[in-house]
N, C-alpha and C positions, 0 to 999 in steps of 0.2 A: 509331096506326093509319095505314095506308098509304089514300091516294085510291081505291084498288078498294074497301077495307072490309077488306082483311085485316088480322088481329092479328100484330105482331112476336111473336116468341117470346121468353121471359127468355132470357138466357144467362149463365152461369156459365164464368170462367175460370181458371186453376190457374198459377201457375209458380212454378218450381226453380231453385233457383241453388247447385245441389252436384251428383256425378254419383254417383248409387246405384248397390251392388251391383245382379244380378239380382234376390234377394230383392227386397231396396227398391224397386227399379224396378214391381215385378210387383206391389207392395202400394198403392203410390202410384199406377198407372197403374189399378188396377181398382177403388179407388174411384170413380172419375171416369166410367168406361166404364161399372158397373153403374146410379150413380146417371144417367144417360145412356141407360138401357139399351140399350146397345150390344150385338148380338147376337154370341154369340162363336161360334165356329166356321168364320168364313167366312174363307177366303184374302186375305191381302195385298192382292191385286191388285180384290177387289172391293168397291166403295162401295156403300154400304147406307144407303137414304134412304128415309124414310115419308110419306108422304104423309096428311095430314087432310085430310076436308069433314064440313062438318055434315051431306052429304047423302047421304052413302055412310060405309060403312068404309071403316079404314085401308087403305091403297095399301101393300103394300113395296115396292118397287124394289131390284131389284139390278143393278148394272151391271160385269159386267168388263173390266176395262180391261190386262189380260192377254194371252199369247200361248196358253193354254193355257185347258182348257176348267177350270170353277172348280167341283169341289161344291158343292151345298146341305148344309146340316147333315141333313135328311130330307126324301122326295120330298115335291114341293106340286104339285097344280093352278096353270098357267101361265095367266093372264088372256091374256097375249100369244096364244100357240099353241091355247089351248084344251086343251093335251093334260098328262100328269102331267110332271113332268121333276126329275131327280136334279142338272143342273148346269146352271148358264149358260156355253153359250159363248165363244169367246176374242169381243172388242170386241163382246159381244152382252148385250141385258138380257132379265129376267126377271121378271114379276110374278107371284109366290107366293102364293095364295088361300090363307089358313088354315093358313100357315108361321110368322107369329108371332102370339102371343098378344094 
């Protein structure tokens, strides 16, 4: 436990030392991402970070770090904007009310 009170989080780490086909790559790589639950759909370019408190629901955070403006998998209520939104813009974030589960 850190000096503010907060819990580290466990982490689990994976590593290869062979280079897999695509198959292999894509079998081996979504183990990790599900058990992770890594949401899929979202663009390269955007990092996707959740936030906990005990005092609130989960936070998603999206952040594009792209040139281009980035889809969401389906529209969400923006905490940021207040308004619904289909994409985060290019160096811009987004917080998704009730985008994931």
């Amino acid at each position: 436990m850190s000096a503010d009170g907060n819990h580290y989080a466990a982490v689990n780490h994976w590593m290869l030392s062979t280079r897999p086909d695509d198959a292999g790559c894509g079998a081996l790589v979504g183990r990790p991402l599900k058990e992770a639950d890594v949401e899929p759909g979202l663009p390269i370019s955007v990092e996707a970070v959740t936030w906990h408190s005990p005092e609130s629901r989960p936070r998603h955070f999206r952040i594009n770090h792209g040139s281009a403006a980035a889809p969401l998998p389906q529209p969400a209520h923006d905490v940021l904007t207040r308004a619904v939104t289909r994409e985060v813009p290019p160096g811009r974030c987004a917080v998704p009310r009730g985008h994931r589960p």
